[in-house]
C-alpha positions in Angstrom: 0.0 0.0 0.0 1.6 3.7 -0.9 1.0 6.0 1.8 0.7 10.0 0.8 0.5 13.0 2.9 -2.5 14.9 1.2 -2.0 18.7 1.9 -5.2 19.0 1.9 -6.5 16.5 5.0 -2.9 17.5 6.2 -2.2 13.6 7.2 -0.5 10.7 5.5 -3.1 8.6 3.9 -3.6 5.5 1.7 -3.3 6.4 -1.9 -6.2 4.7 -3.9 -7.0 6.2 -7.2 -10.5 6.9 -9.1 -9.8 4.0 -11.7 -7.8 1.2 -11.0 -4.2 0.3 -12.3 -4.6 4.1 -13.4 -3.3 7.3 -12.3 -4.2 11.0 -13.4 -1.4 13.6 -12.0 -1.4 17.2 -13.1 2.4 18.7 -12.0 2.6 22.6 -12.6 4.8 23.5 -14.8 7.0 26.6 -15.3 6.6 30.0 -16.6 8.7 30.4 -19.3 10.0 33.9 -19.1 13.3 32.8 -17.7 15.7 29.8 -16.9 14.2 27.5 -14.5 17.2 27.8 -11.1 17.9 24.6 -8.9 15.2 25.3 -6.5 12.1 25.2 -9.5 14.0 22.0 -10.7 13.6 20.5 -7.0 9.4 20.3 -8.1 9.8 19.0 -10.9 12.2 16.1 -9.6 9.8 15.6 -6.9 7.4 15.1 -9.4 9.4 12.6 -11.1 10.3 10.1 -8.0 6.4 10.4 -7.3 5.4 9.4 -10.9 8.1 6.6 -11.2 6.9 5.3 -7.8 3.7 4.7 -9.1 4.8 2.7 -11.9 7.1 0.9 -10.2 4.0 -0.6 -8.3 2.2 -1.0 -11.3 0.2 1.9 -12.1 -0.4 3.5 -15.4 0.6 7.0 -15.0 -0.8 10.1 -17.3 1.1 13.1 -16.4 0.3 16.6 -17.1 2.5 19.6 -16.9 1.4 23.0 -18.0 3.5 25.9 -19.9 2.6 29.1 -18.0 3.2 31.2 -21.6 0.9 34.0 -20.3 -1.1 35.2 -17.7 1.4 35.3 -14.5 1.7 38.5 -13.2 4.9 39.3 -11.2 2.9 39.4 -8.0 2.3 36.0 -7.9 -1.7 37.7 -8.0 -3.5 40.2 -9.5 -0.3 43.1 -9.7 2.3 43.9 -11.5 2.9 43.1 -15.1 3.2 40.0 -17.0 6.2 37.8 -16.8 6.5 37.3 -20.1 5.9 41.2 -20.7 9.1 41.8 -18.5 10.9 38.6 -20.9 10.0 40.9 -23.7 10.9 44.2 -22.7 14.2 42.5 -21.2 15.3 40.8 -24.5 13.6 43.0 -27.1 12.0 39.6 -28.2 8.3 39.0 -28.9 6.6 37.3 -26.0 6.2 34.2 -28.3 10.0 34.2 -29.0 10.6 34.1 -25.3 8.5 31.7 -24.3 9.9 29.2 -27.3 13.7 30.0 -25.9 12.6 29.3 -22.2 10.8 26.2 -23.2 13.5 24.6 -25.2 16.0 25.4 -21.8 13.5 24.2 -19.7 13.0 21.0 -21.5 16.9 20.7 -22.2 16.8 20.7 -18.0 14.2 17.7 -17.6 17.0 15.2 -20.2 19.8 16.2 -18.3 18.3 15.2 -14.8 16.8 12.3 -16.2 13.3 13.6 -15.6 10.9 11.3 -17.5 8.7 13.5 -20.8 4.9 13.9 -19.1 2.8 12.4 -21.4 1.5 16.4 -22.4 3.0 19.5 -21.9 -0.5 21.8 -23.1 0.3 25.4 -23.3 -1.5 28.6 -21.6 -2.1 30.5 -25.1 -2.8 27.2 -26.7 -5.9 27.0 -24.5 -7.8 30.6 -24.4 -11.0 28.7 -25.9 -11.5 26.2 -22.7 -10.1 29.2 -20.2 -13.0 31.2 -21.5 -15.6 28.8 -21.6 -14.4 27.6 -17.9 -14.7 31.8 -16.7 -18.1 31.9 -18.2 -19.6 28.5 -16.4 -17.7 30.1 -13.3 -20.0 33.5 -13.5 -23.2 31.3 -14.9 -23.0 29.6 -11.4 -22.7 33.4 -9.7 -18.6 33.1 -8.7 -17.9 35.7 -10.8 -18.0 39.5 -11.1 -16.8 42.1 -13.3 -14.7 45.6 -12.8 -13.2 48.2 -15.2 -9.8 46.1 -15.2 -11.2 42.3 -15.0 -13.1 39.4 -14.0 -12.7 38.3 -10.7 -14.2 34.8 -8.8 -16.0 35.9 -5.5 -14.3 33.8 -2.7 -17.0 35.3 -0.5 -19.4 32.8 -2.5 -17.1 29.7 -1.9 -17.9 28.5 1.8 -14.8 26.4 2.0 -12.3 28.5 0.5 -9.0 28.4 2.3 -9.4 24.5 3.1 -5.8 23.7 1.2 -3.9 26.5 3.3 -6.1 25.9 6.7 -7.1 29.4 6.8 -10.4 30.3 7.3 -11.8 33.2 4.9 -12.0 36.1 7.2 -8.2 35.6 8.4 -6.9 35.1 4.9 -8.8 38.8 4.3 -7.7 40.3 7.5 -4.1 38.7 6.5 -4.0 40.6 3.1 -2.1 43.9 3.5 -2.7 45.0 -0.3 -4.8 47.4 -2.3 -8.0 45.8 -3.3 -8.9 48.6 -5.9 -12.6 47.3 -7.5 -12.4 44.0 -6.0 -14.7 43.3 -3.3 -12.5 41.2 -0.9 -8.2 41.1 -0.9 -8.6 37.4 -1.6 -10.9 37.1 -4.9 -8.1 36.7 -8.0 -8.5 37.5 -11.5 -10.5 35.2 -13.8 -9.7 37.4 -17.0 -7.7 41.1 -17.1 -8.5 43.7 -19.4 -5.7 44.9 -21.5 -5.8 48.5 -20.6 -5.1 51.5 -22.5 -1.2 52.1 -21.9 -1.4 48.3 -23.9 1.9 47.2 -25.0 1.1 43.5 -25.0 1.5 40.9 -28.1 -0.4 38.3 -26.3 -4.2 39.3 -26.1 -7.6 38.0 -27.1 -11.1 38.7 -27.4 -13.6 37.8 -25.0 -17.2 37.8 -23.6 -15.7 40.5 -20.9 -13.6 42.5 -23.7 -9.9 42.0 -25.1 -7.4 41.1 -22.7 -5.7 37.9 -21.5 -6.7 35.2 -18.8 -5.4 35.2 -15.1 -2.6 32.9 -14.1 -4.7 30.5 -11.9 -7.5 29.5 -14.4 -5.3 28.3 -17.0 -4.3 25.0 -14.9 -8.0 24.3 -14.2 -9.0 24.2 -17.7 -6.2 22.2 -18.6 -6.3 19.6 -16.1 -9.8 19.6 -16.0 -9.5 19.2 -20.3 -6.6 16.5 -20.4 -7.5 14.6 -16.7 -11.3 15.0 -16.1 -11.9 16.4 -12.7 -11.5 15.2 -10.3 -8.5 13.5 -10.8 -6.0 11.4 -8.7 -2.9 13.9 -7.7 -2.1 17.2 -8.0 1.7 18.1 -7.4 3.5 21.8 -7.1 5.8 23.5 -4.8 4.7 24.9 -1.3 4.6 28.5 -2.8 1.6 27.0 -4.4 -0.7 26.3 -1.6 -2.0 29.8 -0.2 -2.8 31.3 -3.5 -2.1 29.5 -6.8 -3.0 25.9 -5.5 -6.4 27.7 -3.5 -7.3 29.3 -6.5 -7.2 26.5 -8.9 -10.0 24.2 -6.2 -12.0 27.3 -6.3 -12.4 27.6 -10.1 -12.6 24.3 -10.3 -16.1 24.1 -7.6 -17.3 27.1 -8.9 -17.4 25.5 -12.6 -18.0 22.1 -11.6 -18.8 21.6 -8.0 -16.0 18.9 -7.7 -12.8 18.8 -6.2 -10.2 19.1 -9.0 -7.9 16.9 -7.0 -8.4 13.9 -4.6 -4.7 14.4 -3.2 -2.6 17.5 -3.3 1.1 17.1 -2.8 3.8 19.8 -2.2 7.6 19.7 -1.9 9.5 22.3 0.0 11.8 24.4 -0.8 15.4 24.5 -1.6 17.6 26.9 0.9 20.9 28.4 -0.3 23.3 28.3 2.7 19.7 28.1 4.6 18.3 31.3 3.3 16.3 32.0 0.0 17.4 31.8 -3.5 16.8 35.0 -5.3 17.8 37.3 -8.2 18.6 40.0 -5.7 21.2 38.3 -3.3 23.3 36.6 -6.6 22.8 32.6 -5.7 20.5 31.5 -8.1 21.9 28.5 -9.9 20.9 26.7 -13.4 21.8 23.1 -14.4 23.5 24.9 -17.1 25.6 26.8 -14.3 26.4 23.3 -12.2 27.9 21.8 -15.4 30.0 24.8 -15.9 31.1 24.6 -12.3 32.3 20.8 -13.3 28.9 18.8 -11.5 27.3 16.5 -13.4 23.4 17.0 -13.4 23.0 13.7 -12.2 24.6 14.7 -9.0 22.2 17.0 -8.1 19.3 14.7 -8.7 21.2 12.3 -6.3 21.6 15.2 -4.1 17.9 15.9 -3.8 17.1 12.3 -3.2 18.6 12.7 -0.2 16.6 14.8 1.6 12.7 14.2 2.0 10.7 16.2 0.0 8.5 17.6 2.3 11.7 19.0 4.2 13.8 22.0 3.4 16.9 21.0 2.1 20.0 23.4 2.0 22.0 23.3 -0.7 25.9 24.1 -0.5 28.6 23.8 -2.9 30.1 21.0 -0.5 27.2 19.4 -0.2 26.4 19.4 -3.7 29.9 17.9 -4.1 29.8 15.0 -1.9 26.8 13.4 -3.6 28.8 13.6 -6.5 31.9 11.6 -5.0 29.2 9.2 -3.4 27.7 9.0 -7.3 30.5 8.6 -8.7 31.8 5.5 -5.8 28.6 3.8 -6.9 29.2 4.4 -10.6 33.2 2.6 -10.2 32.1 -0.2 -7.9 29.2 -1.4 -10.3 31.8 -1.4 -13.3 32.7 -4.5 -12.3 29.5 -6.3 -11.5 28.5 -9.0 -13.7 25.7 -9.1 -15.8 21.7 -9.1 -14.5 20.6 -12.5 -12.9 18.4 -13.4 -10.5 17.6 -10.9 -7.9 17.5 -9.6 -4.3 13.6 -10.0 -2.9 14.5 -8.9 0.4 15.8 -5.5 0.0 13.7 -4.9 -3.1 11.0 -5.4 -0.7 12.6 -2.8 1.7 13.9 -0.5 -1.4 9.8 -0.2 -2.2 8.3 -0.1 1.3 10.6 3.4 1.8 9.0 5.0 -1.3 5.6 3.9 -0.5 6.1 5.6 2.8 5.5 9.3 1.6 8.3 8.9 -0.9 11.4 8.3 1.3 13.7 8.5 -0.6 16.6 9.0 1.7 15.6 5.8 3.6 15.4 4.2 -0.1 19.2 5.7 -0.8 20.0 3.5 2.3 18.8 0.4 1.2 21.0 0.7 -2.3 24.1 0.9 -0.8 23.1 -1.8 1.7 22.8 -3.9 -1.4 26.4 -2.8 -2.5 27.5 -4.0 0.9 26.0 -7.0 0.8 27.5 -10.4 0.6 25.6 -11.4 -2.3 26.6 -12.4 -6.1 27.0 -9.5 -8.1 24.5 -10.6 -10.7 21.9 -10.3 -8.6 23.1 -7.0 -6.9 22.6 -5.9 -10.6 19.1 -6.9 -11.1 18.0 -5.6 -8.6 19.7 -2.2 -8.9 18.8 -1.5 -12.3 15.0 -2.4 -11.2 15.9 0.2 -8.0 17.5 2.8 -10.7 13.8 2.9 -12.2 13.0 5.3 -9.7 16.6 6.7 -8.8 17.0 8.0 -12.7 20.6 7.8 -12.0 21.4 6.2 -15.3 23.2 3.4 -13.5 22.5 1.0 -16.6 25.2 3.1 -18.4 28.1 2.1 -16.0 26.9 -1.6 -14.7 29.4 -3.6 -15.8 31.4 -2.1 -18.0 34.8 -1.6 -16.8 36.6 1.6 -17.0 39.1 0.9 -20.0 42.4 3.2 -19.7 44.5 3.9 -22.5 48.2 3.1 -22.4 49.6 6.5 -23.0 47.4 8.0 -19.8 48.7 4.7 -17.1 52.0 6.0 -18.2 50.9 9.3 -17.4 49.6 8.5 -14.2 52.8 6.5 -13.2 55.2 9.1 -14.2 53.0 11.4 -11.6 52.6 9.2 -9.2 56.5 8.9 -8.8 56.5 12.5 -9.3 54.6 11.9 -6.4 57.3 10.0 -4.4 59.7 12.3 -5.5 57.9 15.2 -4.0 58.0 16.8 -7.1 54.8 18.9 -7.0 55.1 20.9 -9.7 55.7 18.4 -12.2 52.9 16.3 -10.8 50.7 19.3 -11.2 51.4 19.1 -14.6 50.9 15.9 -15.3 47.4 15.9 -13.7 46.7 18.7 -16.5 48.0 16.4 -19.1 45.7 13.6 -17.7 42.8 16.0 -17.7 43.2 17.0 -20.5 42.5 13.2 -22.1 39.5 13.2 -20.0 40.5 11.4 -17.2 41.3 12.2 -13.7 43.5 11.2 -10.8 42.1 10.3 -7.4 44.8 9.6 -4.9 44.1 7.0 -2.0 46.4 5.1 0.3 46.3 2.2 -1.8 47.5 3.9 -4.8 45.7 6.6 -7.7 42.3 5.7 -9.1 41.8 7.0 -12.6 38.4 7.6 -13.6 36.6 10.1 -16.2 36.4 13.4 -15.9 
């Protein structure tokens, strides 16, 4: 049995979906006005162990992840201007070249950490038609009401808005230090904004209410509600998500329908730099793209992230970053020489799966794989049963399993000439030599039993 905790009944429970052997999960997906940083990628790798837990247990697994390609406002609400607007004015670009660019990074991110394709990745401005018709069903049932700058949903009409943050109405209101303008309470959001006179957008569309463009939160109902039916069986995102985007979404969703648009609402934390926030502002935002240069392999960082629990905060540090990388890399060497697939090892496969069916614990499940190294068992079977374990690692393992590292003649002699460099206390010319080594893409690890070459 998989046990989930369900932000919503704020308790572990069992997962059982709507359909047997299947499972619908909508994930949100990035806006694309930018390069997705370490901490976005965290979701999205969440995402991934959950959805590869699943099938790992059997279930058929559709996954949806939206483009946000309009609609977000840099206010995370109803203020400022739109993300991609800033993209635009930033680059000189048209929104619909910036949101292309973004994409293509974004999607370039997902290979290089091994996150599995969802099986659709629908786009905002792709879907104006079912946004629309969702806004108008909204204000047919009376959640809706109109201003000289949009259409908002009336949260005052929603008796149970606020259930996925726990706060009641009146002390999400009383909590909201903002100007309200036309709207009638600080909470209700934008269904559909008004272009405005000062217009300077490229993305816009006509509508019941007048031209303009639809709010952020509306375009994942639609879409999931289009691509997943509603309810559906999981609904994943980042804790930013839960006062505001996430409560937003369940509204439009009961106001359309009267359903729940999700049976289960999952929620990672976040990722801490040095325990404090990423941001533009303080300078320690980091890409994949910016790891590589720094000499990490992606697949470092998903190891990395698999060690914390995903409901915890987990700090990231430069020397953290880089011992999951020299424990990656251990596994990768000692695995080389493993013999091929056979048989298997029921007993910690059995403990590998009952750690990710317990909320996804993945640092327990860690623990279990190198117990397997450890063990006293042939190596064929180690390798069965780590390539069934890598099914849900994504660590690529398959790509080193036994295939030994071979090392061309002309670096060994290299690497002996430094290592009695070495002996000779002859630094310098043993820092050249590990240049010269480097630079035929290998490396030099020195240990008391001798140098370990392996690739760079």
């Amino acid at each position: 049995m998989i046990r989930l905790y369900n932000t919503l009944t704020r308790q572990k429970e069992d997962f059982s979906p709507i359909y047997e052997g299947k499972v619908g999960m909508y994930s949100c997906g990035p806006t694309v006005y930018w390069f997705a940083h370490i901490g976005n990628m965290r979701s999205f790798l969440f995402a991934d162990v959950l959805r590869r837990t699943l099938e790992l247990n059997g279930y058929e697994v559709k996954q949806v992840m939206n483009i946000t390609d309009v609609g977000h406002l840099t206010g995370d609400t109803d203020d400022g201007e739109d993300k991609m607007i800033v993209a635009m004015k930033r680059e000189g670009k048209t929104s619909y070249e910036i949101a292309e660019f973004y994409t293509r990074a974004f999607m370039k991110d997902l290979m290089a950490l091994n996150i599995k394709s969802a099986n659709l990745y629908p786009k905002a401005t792709d879907h104006i038609a079912e946004q629309i018709e969702m806004i108008q069903s909204i204000e047919k049932n009376g959640f809706a009401y109109k201003t000289t700058d949009g259409v908002y949903f009336d949260t005052s009409k929603l008796a149970d808005y606020g259930r996925l943050s726990g706060q009641k109405l009146e002390d999400k209101k009383s909590g909201a230090r903002v100007e309200i303008g036309e709207k009638q309470a600080a909470t209700d959001f934008a269904l559909w904004k008004f272009s405005g006179s000062e217009n300077d957008r490229d993305m816009e569309w006509e509508s019941p209410w007048g031209t303009g463009f639809p709010g952020w939160h509306i375009e994942c109902s639609a879409m999931s509600m289009k691509y997943l039916e509603v309810p559906f069986d999981i609904h994943t995102g980042g804790v930013d998500h839960i006062a505001v985007h996430h409560e937003n979404e369940i509204a439009q969703t009961m106001g359309a329908e009267g359903v729940l648009e999700a049976n289960t609402w999952m929620h990672n934390e976040f990722l801490t730099i040095d325990h404090g926030k990423m941001s533009k502002s303080l300078g320690n935002l980091f890409t994949v793209d910016q790891l590589e240069e720094k000499g990490f392999d992606p697949l470092a960082f998903r190891y990395f992230v698999l060690g914390g629990h995903y409901r915890s905060k987990l700090n990231f540090t430069f020397e953290a970053l880089e011992s999951a990388q020299n424990a990656l890399h251990k596994l990768q060497e000692i695995i080389r020489e493993w013999d091929a697939p056979e048989g298997q090892c029921a007993e910690l496969e059995d403990a590998f799966l009952e750690a990710l069916n317990d909320d996804l614990n993945t640092s327990q499940a860690l623990a279990v794989v190198w117990k397997l190294v450890d063990a006293d068992i042939e190596t064929s079977a180690k390798s069965r049963t780590l390539l069934w374990m890598d099914r849900v690692l994504g660590l690529r393992l398959d790509t080193f399993l036994g295939k030994p590292l071979l090392i061309p003649s002309n670096v060994q002699l290299l690497v002996n000439e430094r290592e009695q460099a070495r002996i000779d206390k002859n630094w310098d010319r043993s820092d050249v030599l590990r240049v010269q080594i480097q630079e035929q893409g290998f490396q030099v690890e020195d240990t008391e039993d001798g140098p370990v070459i392996k690739l760079l």
